[in-house]
mmCIF file as gemmi writes it, N, C-alpha and C atoms, coordinates in Angstrom:
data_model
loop_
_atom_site.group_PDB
_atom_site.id
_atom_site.type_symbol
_atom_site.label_atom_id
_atom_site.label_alt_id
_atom_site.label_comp_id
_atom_site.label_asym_id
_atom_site.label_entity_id
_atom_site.label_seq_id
_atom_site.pdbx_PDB_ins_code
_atom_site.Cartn_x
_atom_site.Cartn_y
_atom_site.Cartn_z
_atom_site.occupancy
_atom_site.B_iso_or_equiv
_atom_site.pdbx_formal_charge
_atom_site.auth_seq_id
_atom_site.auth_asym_id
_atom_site.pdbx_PDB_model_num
ATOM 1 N N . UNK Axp A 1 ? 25.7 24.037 15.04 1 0 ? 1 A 1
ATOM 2 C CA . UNK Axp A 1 ? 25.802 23.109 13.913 1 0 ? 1 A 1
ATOM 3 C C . UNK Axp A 1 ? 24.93 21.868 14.146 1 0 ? 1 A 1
ATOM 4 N N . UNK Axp A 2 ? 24.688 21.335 15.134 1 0 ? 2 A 1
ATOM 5 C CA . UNK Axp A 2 ? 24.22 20.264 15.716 1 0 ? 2 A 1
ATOM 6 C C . UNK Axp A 2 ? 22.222 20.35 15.432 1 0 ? 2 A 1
ATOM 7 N N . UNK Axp A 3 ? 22.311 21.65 16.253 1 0 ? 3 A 1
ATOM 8 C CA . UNK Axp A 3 ? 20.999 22.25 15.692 1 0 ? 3 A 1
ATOM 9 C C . UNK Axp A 3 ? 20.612 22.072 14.424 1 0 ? 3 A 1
ATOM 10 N N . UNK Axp A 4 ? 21.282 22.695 13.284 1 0 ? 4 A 1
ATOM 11 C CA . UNK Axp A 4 ? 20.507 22.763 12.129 1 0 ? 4 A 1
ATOM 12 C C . UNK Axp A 4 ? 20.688 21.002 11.189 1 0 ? 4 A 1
ATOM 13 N N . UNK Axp A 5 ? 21.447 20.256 11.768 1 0 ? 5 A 1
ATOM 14 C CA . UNK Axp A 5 ? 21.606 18.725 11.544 1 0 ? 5 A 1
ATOM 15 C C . UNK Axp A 5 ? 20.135 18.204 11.827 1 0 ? 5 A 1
ATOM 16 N N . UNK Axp A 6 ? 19.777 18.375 13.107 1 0 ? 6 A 1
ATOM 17 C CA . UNK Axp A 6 ? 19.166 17.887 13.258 1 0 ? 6 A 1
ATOM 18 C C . UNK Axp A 6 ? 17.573 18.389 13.336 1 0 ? 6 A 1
ATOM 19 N N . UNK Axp A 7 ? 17.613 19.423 12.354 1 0 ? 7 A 1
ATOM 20 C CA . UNK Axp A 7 ? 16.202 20.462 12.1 1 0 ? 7 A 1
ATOM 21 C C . UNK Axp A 7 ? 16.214 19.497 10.588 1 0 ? 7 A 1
ATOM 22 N N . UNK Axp A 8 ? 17.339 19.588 10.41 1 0 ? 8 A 1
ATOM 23 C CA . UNK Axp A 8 ? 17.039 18.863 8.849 1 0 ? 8 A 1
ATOM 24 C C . UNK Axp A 8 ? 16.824 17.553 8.903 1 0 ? 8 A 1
ATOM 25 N N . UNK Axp A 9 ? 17.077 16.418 9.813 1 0 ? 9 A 1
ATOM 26 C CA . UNK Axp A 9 ? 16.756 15.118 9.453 1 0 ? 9 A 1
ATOM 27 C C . UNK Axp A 9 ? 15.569 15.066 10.108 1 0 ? 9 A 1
ATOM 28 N N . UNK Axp A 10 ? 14.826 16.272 10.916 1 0 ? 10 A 1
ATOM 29 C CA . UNK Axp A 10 ? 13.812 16.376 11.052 1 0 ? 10 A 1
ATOM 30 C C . UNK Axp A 10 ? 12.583 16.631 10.071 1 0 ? 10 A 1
ATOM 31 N N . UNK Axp A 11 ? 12.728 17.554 8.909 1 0 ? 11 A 1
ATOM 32 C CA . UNK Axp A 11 ? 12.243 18.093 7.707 1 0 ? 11 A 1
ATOM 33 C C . UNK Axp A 11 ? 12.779 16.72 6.855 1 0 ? 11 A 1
ATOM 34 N N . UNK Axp A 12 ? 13.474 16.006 7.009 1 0 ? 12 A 1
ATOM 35 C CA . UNK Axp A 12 ? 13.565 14.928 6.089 1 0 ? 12 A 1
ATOM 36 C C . UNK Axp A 12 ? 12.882 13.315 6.202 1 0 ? 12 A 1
ATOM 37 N N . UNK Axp A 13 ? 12.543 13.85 7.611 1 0 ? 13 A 1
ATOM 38 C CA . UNK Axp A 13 ? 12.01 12.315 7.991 1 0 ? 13 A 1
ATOM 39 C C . UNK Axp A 13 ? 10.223 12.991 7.891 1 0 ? 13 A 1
ATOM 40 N N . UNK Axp A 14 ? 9.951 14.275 8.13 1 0 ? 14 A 1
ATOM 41 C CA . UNK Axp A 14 ? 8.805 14.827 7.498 1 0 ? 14 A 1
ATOM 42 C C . UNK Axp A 14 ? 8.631 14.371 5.953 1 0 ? 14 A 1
ATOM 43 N N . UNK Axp A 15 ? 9.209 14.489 5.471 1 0 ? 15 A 1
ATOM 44 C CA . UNK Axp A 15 ? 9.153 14.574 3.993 1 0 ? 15 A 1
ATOM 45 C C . UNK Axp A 15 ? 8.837 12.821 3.535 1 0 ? 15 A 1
ATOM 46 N N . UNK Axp A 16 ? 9.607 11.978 4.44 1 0 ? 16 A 1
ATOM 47 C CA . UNK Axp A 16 ? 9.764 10.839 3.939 1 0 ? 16 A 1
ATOM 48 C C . UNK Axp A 16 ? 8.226 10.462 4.479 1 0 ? 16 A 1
ATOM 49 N N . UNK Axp A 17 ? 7.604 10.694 5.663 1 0 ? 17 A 1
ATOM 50 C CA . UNK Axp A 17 ? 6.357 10.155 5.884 1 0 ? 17 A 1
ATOM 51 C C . UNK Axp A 17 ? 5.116 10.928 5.199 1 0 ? 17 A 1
ATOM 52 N N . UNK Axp A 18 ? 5.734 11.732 4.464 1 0 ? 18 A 1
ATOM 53 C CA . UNK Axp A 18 ? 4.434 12.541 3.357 1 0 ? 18 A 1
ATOM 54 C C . UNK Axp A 18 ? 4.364 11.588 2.444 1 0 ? 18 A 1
ATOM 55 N N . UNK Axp A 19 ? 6.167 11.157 1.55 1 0 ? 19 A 1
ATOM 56 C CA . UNK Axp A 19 ? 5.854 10.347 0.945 1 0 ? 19 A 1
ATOM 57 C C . UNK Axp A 19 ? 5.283 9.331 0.528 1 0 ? 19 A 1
ATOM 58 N N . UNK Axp A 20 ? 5.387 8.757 2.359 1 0 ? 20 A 1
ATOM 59 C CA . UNK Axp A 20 ? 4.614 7.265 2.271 1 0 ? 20 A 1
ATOM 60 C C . UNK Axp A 20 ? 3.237 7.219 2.347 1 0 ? 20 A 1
ATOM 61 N N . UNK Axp A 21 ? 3.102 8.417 2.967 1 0 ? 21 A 1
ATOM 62 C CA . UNK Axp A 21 ? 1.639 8.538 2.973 1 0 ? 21 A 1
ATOM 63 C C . UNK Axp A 21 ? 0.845 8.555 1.881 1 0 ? 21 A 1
ATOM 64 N N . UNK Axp A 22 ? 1.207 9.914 1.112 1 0 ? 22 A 1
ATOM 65 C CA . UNK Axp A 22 ? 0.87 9.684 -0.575 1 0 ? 22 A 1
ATOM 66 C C . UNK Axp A 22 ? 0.606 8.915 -1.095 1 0 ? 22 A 1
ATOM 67 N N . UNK Axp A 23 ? 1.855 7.788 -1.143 1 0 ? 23 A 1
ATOM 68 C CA . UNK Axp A 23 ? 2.229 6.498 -1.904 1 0 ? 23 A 1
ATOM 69 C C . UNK Axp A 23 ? 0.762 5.586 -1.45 1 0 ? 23 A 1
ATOM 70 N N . UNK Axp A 24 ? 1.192 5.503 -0.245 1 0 ? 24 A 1
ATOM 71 C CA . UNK Axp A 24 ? -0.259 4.425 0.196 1 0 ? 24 A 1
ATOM 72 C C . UNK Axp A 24 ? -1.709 4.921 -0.028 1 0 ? 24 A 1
ATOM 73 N N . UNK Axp A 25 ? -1.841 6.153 -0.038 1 0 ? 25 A 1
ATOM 74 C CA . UNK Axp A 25 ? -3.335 6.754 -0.675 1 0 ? 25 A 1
ATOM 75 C C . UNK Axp A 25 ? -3.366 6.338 -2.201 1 0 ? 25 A 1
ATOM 76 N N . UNK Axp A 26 ? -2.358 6.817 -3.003 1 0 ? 26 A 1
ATOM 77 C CA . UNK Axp A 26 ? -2.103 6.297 -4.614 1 0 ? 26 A 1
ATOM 78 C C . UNK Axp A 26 ? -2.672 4.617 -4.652 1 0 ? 26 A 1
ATOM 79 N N . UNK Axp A 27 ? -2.098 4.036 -3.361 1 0 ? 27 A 1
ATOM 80 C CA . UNK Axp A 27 ? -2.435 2.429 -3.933 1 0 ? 27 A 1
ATOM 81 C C . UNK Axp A 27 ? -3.604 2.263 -3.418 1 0 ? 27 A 1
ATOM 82 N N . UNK Axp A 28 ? -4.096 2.982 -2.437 1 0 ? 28 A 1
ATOM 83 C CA . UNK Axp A 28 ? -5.374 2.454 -1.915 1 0 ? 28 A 1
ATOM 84 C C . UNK Axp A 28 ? -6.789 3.394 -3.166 1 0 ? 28 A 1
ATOM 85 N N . UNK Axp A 29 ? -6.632 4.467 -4.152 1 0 ? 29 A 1
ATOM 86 C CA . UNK Axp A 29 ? -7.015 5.194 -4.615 1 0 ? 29 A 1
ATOM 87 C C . UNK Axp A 29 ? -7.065 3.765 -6.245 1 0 ? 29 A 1
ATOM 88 N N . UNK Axp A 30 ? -5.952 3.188 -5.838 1 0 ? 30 A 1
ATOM 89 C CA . UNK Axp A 30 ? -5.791 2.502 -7.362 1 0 ? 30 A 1
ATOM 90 C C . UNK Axp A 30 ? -6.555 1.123 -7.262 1 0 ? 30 A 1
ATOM 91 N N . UNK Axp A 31 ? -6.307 0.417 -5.702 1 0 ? 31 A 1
ATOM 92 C CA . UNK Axp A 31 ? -7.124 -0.452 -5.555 1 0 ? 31 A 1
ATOM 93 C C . UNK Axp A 31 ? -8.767 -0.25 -5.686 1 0 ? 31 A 1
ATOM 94 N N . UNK Axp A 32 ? -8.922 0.59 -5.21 1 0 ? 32 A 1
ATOM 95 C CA . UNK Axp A 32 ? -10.406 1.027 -5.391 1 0 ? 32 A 1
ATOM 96 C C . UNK Axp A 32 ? -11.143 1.207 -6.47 1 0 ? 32 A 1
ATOM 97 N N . UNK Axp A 33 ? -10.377 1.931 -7.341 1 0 ? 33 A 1
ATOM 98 C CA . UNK Axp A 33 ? -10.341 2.123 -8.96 1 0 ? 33 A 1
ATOM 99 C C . UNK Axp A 33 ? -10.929 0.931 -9.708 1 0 ? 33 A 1
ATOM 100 N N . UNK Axp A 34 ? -10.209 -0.298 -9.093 1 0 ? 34 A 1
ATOM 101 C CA . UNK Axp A 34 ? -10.231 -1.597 -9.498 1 0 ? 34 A 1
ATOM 102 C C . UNK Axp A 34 ? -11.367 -2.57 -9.885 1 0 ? 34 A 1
ATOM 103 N N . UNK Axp A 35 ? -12.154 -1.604 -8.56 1 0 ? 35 A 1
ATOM 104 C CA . UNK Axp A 35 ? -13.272 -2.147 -8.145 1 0 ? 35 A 1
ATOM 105 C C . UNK Axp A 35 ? -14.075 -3.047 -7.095 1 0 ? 35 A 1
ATOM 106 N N . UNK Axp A 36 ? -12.628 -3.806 -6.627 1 0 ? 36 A 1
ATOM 107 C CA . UNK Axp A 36 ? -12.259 -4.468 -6.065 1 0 ? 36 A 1
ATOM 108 C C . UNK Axp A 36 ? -13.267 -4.303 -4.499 1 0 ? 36 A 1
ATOM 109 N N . UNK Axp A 37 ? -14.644 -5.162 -4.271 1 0 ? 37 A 1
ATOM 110 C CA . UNK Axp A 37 ? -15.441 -4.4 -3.469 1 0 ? 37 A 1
ATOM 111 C C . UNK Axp A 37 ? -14.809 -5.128 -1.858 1 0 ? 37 A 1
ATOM 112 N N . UNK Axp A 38 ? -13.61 -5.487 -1.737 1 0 ? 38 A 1
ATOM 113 C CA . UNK Axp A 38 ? -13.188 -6.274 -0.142 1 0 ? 38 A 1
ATOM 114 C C . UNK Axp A 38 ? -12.523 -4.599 0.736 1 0 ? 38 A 1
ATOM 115 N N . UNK Axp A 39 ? -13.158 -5.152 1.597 1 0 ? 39 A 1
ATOM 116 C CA . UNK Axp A 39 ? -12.87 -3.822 2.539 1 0 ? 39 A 1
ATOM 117 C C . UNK Axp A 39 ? -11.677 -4.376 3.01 1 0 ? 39 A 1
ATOM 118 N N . UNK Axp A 40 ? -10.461 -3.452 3.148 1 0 ? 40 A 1
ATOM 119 C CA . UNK Axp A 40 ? -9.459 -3.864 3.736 1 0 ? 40 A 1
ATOM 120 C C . UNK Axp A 40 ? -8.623 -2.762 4.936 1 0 ? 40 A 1
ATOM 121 N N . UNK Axp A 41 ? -8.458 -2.926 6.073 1 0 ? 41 A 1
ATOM 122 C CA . UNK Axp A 41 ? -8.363 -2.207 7.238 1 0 ? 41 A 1
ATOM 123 C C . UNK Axp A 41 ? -6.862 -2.653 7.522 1 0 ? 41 A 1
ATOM 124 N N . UNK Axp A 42 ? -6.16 -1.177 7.148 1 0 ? 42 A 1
ATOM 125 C CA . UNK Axp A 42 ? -4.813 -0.751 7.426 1 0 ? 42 A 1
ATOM 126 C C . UNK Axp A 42 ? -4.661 -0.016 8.971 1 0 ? 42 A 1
ATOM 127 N N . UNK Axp A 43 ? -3.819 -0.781 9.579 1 0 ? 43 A 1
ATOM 128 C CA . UNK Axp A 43 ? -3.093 -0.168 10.616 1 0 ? 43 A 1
ATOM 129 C C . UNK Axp A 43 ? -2.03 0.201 10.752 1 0 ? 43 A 1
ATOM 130 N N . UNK Axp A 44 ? -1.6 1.592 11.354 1 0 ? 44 A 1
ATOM 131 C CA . UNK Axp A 44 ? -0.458 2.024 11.145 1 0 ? 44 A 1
ATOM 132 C C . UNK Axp A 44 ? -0.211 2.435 12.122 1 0 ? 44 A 1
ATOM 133 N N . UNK Axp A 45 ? 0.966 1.743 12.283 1 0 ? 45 A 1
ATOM 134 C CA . UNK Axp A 45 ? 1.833 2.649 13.723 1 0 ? 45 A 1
ATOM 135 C C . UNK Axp A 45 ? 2.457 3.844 13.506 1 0 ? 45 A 1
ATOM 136 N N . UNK Axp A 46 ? 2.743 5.001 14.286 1 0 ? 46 A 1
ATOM 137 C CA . UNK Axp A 46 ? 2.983 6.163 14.028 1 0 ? 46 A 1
ATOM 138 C C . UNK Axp A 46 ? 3.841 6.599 15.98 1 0 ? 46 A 1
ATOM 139 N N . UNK Axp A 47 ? 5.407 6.472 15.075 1 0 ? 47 A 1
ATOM 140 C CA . UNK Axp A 47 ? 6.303 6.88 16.251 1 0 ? 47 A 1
ATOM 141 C C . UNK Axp A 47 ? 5.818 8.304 16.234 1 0 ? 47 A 1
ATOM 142 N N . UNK Axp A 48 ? 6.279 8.711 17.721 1 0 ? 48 A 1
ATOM 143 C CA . UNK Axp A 48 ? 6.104 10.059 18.363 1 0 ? 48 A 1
ATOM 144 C C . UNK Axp A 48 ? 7.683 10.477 18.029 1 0 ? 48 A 1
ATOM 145 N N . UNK Axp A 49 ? 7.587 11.9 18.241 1 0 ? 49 A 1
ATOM 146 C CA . UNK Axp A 49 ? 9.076 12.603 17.85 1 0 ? 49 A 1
ATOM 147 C C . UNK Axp A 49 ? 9.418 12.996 19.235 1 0 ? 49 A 1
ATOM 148 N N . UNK Axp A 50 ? 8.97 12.412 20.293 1 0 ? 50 A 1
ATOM 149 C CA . UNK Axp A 50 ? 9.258 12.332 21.302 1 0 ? 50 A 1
ATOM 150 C C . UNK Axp A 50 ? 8.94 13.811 22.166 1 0 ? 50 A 1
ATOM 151 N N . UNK Axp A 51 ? 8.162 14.594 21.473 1 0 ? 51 A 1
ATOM 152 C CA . UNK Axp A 51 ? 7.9 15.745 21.968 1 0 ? 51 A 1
ATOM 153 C C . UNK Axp A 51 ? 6.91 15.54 23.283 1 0 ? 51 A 1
């Protein structure tokens, strides 16, 4: 039981960093759109799943 708990908040915390990912391409896709010619340099930290 423990197993499949935690296969799923695994597939869910997948899911949630697709989302954000998306999301932030959408705004960086919309800023651009804009025209807006300032280069702007995103850093992102990215936890390990401890594997």
């Amino acid at each position: 039981m423990m197993k499949e708990i935690e296969s799923k908040n695994k597939e869910y915390e997948l899911l949630e960093n697709k989302y954000e990912f998306l999301r932030l391409d959408n705004l960086t896709r919309d800023f651009m759109a804009e025209g807006n010619g300032d280069k702007i340099e995103i850093n992102q930290v990215v936890e390990g799943n401890g594997e």
